[in-house]
N, C-alpha and C positions, 0 to 999 in steps of 0.2 A: 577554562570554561566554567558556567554557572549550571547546576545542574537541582530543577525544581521538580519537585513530587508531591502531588498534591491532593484529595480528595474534596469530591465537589459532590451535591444532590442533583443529579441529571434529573429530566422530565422525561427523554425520551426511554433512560434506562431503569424509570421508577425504582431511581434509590440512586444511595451514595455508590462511585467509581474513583478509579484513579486512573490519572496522567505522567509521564514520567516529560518533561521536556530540558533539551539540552538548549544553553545559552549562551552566546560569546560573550564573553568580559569587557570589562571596561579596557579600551586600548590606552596604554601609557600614554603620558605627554596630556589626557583630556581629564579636564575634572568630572569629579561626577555629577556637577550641576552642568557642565557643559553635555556631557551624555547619557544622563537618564531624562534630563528636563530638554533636550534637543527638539522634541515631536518627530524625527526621522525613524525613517523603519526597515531593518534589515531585509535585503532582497531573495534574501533564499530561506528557503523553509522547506523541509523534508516531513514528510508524513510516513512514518515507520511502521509497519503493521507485524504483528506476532503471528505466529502458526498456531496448531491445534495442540491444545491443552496450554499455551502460554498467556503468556499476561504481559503487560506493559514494562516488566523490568528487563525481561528476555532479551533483547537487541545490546542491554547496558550490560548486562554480568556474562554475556554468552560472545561478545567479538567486541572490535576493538571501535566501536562508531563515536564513542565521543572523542578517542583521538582524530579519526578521521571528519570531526564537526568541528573541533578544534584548528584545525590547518585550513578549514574552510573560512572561517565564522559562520556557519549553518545553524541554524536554529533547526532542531529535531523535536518532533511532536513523538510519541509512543501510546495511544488510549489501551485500554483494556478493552477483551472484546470477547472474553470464556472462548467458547466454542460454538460460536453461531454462525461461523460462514460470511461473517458481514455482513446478515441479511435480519431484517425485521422479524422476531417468534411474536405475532401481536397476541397470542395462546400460552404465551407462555405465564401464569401468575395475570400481576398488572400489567402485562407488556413488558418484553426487552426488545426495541428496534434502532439494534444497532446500525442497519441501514442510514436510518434519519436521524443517527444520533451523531455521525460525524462532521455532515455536510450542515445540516441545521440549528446544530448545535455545541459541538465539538466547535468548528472551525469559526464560527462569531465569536466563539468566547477566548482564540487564539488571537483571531486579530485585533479585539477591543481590550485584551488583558496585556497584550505583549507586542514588543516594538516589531510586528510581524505583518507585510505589504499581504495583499489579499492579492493581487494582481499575478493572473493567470501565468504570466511570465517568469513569475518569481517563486511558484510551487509547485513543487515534486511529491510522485507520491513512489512509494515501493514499498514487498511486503513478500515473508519467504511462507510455502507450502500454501496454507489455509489463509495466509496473510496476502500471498499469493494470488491468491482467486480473488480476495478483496480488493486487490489492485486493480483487478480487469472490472470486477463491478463498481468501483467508483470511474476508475478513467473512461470506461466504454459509456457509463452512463450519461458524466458529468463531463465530455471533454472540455468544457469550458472551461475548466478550473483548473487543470493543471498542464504544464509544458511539456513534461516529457513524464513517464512510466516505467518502472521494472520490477517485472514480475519473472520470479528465483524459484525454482524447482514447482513450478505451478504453469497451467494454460487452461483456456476454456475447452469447457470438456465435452462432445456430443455424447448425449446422453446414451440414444439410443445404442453408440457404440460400445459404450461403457457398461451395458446391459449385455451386450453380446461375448466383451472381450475380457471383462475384467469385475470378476463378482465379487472385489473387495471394496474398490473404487465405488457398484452397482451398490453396495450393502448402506455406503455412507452418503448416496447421493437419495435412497429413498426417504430418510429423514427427512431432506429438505423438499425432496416432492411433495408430502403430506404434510410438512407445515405450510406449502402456498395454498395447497385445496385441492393438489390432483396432478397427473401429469401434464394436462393442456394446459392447467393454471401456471404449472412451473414453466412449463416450455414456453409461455407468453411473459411471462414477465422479469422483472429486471436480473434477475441472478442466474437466467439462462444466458449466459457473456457468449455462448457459440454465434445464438441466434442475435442478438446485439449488436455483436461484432461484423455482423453477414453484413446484417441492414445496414451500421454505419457505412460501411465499406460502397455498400449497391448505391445508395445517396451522398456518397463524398463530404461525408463530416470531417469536419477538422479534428482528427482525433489527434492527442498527444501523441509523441516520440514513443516510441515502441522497445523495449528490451527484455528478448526472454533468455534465460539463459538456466540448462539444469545438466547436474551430472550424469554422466555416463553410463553411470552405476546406479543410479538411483531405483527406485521402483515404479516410480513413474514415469519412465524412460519411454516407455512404448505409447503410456497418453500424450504427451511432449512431443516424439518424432509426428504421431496421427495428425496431432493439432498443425506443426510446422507444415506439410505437405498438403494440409489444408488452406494456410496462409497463403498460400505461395498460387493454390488455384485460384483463390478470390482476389487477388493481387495485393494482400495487405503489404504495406509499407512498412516494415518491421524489423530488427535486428535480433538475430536467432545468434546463441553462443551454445557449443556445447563443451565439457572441459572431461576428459578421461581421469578415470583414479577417485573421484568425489562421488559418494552417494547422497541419502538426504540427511545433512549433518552440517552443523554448526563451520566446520574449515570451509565450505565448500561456499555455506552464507556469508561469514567475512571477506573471502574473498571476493565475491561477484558484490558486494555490496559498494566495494572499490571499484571494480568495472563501472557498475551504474554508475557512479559518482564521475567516471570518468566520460561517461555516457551524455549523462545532463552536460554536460561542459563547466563541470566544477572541480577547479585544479585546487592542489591545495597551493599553488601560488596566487590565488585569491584572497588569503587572506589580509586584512586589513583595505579591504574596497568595499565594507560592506554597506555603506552609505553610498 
């Protein structure tokens, strides 16, 4: 595999960031003017999001995903994303909106820079904890864009319960209350994924393939079971794993990271079909 890292001046991130993205190699037998100058473009593309306090290298030095991109031919995306939730701080300085920075910005500069299909069938996104949450706010918001979802020791979270049951969870959700402008502000807009989730479900959007899957041990075990038995009232269509012995920890991410792979319908005897 080819493996690029690169720094670029974002607009949406008012300044330079980095990308880590993983790339399948030239297949033997094909010159390289036969496969860099083809115009074909690789059908699968993963969008890898990092948890809190990580960064874009996390997925690379912390489990084994370029081996598993490799038995694919999977192009992996990784952005940086601090610790913003995946949501726009437009307060923050000149703006950090990460929100708008992957879907309108991020992702044109994937498919126009790299042999990478834009087409809904052909990408995936997944993301563990905080990366997590960013999964269900791009999929819940955007399902047009991707095929299927997994989201790894994370679920949409109602707030209100979250106030009532769990004042560590309650501690780190009022940050993001007070950067949308208030609790009605947050509860209406896009990073409330409960209420998102409700609506798509009440009007039958096509939302992406569904996989949540967290440890047993975790500490979010009890937001995780809330969220599931909520699922299951509003009839979400969705794949619940739970795995004993794992809390929230890096074995627990490699692992399910394979599941989902297994999930999207991406074996590793896929590889060499990627055209």
């Amino acid at each position: 595999m080819s493996l690029v890292e690169f720094t670029f001046e974002s607009q949406y991130l008012q300044g330079n960031t980095m990308i880590s993205v993983i790339l399948p190699d030239k297949p033997r037998g094909k010159t390289p003017a036969q496969f860099y100058g083809s115009g074909e473009r690789y059908k699968v593309l993963l969008w890898l999001l990092h948890g809190t306090y990580g960064n874009h290298s996390d997925w690379l030095r912390k489990s084994n995903i370029e081996l598993y991109a490799c038995e694919r031919d999977l192009i992996v995306v990784m952005p940086d994303a601090l610790n913003t939730n995946y949501a726009n701080w437009e307060n923050f300085s000149l703006g950090y909106n990460m929100y708008d920075y992957l879907t309108e910005e991020l992702m044109p500069l994937i498919y126009n820079w790299f042999p990478a299909s834009s087409k809904r069938e052909d990408n995936f996104i997944a993301g563990l904890s905080m990366g997590g949450r960013g999964t269900c706010v791009y999929a819940f918001n955007h399902p047009e864009r991707f095929a299927a979802a997994a989201v790894l020791s994370a679920c949409p979270r109602d707030t209100d319960w979250i106030r009532e049951h769990d004042q560590r969870l309650w501690k780190r959700t009022e940050g993001c209350i007070e950067n949308r402008g208030g609790y009605e502000a947050y509860q209406a807009s896009y990073e409330n994924t409960w209420r998102v989730l409700d609506e798509a479900v009440a009007k039958g959007v096509d939302l992406p393939r569904l996989y949540f899957a967290c440890g047993m041990d975790d500490h979010l075990w009890k937001v995780y079971n809330y969220f599931k038995k909520h699922a299951q009232e509003i009839g979400l269509d969705a794949t619940f794993e739970e795995i004993p012995g794992y809390k929230h920890e890096w074995r627990f991410w490699d692992l399910t990271i394979q599941k989902a792979l297994a999930f999207f319908g991406l074996n590793s005897s896929d590889k060499g079909n990627a055209f």
